[in-house]
C-alpha positions as CSV (number, residue, x, y, z in Angstrom):
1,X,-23.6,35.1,-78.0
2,X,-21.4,36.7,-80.8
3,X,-18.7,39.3,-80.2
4,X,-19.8,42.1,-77.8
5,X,-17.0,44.4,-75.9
6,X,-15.8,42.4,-74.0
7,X,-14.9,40.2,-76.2
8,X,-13.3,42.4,-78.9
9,X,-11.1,43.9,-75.8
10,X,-10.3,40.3,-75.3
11,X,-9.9,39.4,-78.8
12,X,-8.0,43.2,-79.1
13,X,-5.5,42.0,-75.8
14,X,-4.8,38.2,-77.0
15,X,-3.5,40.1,-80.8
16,X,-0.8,42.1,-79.2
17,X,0.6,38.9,-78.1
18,X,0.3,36.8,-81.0
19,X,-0.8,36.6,-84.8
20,X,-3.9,35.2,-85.1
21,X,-3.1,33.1,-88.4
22,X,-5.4,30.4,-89.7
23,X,-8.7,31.3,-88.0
24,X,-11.6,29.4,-87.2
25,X,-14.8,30.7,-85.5
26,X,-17.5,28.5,-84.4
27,X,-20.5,29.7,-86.2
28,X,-20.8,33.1,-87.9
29,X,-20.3,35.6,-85.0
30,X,-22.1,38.5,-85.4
31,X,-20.8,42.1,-84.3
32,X,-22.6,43.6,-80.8
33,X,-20.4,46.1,-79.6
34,X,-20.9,49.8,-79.6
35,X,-19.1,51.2,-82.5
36,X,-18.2,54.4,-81.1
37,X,-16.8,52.6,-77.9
38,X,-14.6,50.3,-80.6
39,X,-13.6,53.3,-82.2
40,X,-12.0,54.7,-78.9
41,X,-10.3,51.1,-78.9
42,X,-8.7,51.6,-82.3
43,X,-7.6,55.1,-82.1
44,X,-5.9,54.5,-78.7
45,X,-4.1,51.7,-80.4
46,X,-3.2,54.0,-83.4
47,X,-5.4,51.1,-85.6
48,X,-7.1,52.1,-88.3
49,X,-10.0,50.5,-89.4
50,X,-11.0,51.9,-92.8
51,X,-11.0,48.6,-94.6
52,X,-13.4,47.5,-92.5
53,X,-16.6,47.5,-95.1
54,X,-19.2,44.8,-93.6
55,X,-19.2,44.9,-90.0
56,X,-22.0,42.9,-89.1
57,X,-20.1,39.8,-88.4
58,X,-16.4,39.9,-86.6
59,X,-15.0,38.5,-90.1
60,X,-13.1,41.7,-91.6
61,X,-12.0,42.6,-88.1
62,X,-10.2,39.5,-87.7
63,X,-8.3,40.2,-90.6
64,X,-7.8,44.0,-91.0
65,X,-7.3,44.7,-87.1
66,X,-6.4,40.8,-85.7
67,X,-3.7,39.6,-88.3
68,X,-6.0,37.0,-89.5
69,X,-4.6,35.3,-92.9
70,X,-8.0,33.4,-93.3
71,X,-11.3,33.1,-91.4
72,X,-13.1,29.5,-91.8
73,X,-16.6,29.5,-89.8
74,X,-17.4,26.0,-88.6
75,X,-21.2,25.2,-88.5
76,X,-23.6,22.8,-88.0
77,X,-25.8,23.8,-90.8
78,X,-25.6,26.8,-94.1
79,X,-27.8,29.0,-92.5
80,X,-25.2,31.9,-92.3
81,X,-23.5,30.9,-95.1
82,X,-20.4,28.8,-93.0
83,X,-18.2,27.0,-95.4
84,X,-17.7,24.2,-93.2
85,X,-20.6,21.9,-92.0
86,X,-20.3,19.9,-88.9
87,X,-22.0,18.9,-85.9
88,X,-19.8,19.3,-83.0
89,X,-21.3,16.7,-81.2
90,X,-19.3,13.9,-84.0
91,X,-15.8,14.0,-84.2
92,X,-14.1,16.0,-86.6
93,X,-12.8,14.5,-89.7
94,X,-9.6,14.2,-90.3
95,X,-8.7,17.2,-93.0
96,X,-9.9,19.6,-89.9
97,X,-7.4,18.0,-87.3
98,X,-3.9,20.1,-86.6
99,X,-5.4,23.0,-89.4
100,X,-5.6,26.4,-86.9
101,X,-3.5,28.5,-85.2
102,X,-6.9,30.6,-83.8
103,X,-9.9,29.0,-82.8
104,X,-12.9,31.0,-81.6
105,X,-16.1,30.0,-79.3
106,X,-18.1,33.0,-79.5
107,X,-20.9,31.4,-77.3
108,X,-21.3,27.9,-79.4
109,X,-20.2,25.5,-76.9
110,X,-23.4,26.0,-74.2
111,X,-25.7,24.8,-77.3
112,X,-23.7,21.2,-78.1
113,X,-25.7,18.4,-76.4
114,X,-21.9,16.7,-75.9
115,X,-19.3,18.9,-74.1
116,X,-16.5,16.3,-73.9
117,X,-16.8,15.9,-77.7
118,X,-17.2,19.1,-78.8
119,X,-14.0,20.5,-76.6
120,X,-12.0,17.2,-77.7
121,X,-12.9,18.5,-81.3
122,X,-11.7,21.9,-80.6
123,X,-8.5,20.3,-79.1
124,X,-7.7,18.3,-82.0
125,X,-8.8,21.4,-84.8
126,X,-5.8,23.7,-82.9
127,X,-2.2,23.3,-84.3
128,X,0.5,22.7,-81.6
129,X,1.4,26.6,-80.4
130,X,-2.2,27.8,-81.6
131,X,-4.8,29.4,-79.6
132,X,-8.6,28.4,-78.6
133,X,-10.4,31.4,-77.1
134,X,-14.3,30.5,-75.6
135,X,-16.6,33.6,-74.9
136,X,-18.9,31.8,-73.0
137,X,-22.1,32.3,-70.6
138,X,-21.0,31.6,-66.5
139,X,-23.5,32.5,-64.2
140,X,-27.6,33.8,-64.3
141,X,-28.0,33.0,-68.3
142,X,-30.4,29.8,-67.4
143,X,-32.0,28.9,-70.6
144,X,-29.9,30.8,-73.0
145,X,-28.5,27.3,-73.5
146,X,-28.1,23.6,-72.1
147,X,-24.8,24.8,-70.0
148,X,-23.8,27.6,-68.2
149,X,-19.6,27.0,-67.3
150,X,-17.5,26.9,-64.3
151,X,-14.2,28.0,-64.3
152,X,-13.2,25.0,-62.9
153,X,-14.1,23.1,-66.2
154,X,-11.5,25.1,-68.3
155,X,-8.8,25.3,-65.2
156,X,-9.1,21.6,-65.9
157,X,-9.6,20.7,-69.4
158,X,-6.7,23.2,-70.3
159,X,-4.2,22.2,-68.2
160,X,-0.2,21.4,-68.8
161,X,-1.2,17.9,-67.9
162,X,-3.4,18.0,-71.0
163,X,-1.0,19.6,-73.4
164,X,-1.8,23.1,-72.9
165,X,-0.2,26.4,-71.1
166,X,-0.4,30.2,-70.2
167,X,-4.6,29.3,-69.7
168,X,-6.3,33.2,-68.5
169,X,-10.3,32.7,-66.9
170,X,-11.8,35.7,-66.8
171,X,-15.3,36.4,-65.3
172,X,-17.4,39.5,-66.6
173,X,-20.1,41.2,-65.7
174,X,-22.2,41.4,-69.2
175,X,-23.3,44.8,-69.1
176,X,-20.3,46.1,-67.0
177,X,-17.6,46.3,-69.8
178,X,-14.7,48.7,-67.9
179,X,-14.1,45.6,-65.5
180,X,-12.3,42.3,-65.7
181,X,-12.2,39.6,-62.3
182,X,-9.0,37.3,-63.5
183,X,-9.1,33.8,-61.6
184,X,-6.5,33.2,-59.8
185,X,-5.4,29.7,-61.1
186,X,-3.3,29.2,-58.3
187,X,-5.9,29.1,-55.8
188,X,-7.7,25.8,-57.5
189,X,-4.4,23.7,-56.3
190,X,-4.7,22.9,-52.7
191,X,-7.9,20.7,-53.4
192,X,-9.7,24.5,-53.3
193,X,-13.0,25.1,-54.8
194,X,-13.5,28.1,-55.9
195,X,-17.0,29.7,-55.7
196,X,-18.4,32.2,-57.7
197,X,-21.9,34.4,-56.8
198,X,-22.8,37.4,-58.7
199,X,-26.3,38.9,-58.9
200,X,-26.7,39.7,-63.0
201,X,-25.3,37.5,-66.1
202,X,-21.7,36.8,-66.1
203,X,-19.8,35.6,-68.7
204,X,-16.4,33.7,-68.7
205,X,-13.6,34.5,-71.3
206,X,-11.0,32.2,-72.1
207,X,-8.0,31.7,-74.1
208,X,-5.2,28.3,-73.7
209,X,-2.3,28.1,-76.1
210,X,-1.8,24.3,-76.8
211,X,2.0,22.7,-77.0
212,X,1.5,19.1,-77.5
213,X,-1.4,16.3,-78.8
214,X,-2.6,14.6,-76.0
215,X,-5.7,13.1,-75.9
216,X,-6.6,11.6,-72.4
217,X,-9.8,13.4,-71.7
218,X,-10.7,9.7,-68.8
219,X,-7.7,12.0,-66.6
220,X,-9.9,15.3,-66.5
221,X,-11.2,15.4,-63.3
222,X,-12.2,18.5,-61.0
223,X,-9.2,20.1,-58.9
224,X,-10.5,19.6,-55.7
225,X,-11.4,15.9,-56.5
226,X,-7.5,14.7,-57.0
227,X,-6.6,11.4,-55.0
228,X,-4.9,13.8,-52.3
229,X,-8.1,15.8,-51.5
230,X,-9.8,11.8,-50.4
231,X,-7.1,11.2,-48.8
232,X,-7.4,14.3,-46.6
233,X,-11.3,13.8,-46.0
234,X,-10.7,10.8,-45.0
235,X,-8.0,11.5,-42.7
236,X,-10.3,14.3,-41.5
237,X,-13.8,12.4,-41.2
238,X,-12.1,9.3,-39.0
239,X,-10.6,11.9,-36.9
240,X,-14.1,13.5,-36.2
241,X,-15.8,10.3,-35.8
242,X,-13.3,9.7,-32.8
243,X,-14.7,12.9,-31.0
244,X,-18.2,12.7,-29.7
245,X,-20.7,15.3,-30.7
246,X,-21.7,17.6,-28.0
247,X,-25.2,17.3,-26.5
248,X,-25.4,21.1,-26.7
249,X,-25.1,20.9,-30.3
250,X,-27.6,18.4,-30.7
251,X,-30.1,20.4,-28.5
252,X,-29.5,23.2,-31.0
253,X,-29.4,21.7,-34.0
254,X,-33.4,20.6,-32.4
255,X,-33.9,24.1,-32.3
256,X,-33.3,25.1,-35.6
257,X,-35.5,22.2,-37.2
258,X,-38.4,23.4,-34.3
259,X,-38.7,26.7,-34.8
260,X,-39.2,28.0,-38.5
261,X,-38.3,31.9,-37.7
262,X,-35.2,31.1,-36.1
263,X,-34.4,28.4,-39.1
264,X,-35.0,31.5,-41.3
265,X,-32.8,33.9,-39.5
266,X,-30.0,31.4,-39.4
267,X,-30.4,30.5,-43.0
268,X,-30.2,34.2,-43.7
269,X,-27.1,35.2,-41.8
270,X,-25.4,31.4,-43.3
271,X,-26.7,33.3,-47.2
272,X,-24.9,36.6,-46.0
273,X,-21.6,35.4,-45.2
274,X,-21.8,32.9,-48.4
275,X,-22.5,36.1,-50.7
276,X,-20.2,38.4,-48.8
277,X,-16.9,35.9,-49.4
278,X,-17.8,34.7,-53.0
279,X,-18.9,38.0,-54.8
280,X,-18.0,38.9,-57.7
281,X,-15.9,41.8,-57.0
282,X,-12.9,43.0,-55.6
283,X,-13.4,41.3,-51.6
284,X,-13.0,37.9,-53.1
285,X,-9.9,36.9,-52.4
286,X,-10.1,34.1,-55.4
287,X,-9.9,37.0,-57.9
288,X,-7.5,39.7,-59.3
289,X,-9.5,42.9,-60.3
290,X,-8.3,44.4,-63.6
291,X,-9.9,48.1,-65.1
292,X,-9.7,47.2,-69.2
């Protein structure tokens, strides 16, 4: 995907926080930002960017705006000229392991075959206290790639229980770059799924500061699968199995299954009230709106 606006303003927000260090990016990730718009970035900030002589590739930005000390780009072949050559579907050997304080997913991860491996690898690349950002596609990208992500998978994966705090989802509208929707993390306890509609490409940003080495990836399991949430549905389905199912509902239910318009209609209003209360926008009660 490379580095378009929103990614630099996340990249931009995640440097005021922290220096950026030893810096790896997966693949070569080429610039696709508006310049001008950048510009306005940099002069708001009081940055200056006049050392900034090749910007085709988010390289000299990392280190002249970011605080990079060195940029690494991993790869899984030399077409773009990446001084390290791996396939993030293998483990990473062991000179790679504990070596960066940044580590950047500009839109690599939805192309590896083998998630688990390739987000163990990123996990063991990242020092203790370092940083892994993803820039990744969410929703309505089908066939940019083999995945498109839930937040759910990084809630999880980058969890305290995994060795890793402060973890921000954002979801953003590709060509809507003045808007952020910030998950609410909160809301995935409670064995609560959280649901996400929108109607053009979405991508999710991500950044998880790591604090320990734990590698237990067999744990990882989705929030509202926990051994509490079974407990609960099967609390709830004996309890309904004890009450009898009305006849009306039955004669209904025929209804439905009869008559193809009213089957339609139904389906229609049911589509409605799904779209209204998982939008992507500022009635979803799962989100936080932020202007950026």
């Amino acid at each position: 995907m490379g580095i378009n606006l929103h990614a630099f303003k996340f990249l931009n927000k995640i440097s005021k926080t922290r220096k950026f260090g030893n810096t790896l990016t997966l693949g070569r990730l080429k610039v696709y930002f508006d310049k001008i718009a950048v510009d306005e970035i940099l002069n708001k900030n009081k940055i200056l960017n006049n050392d900034i002589s090749d910007d085709t590739y988010i390289d000299n930005y990392l280190i002249h705006l970011f605080g990079s000390d060195k940029v690494d780009v991993l790869d899984a072949n030399n077409y773009e000229n990446a001084n390290i050559i791996h396939n993030l579907n293998y483990d990473v050997p062991e000179e790679l392991k504990d070596k960066y304080d940044l580590i950047i997913d500009g839109g690599s991860l939805e192309h590896v075959f083998d998630i688990k491996t390739a987000l163990t690898n990123l996990k063991k690349m990242c020092k203790v206290n370092g940083t892994i950002i993803h820039i990744s596609p969410a929703n309505n990208f089908c066939g940019h790639g083999f995945y498109q992500f839930s937040p759910n998978l990084f809630h999880s994966f980058y969890r305290e229980s995994q060795g890793f705090r402060d973890t921000n989802i954002i979801l953003c509208k590709m060509f809507d770059s003045s808007v952020w929707c910030k998950i609410k993390r909160e809301n995935f306890n409670n064995n609560k799924r959280i649901n996400i509609i929108s109607d053009e490409e979405t991508m999710v940003l991500v950044s998880s500061t790591k604090i320990e080495n734990i590698n237990n990836p067999k744990t990882i399991q989705q929030s509202d699968y926990s051994e509490n949430f079974y407990k609960q549905k099967k609390l709830k389905t004996n309890q309904e199995s004890i009450k009898e199912k009305s006849l009306f509902k039955k004669k209904i239910k025929k209804v439905f299954y009869k008559f193809h318009l009213i089957r339609k209609i139904y389906n229609l209003i049911r589509k409605y009230f799904e779209y209204k209360n998982n939008k992507l926008d500022k009635k979803n009660k799962d989100l936080d709106i932020i202007k950026v």
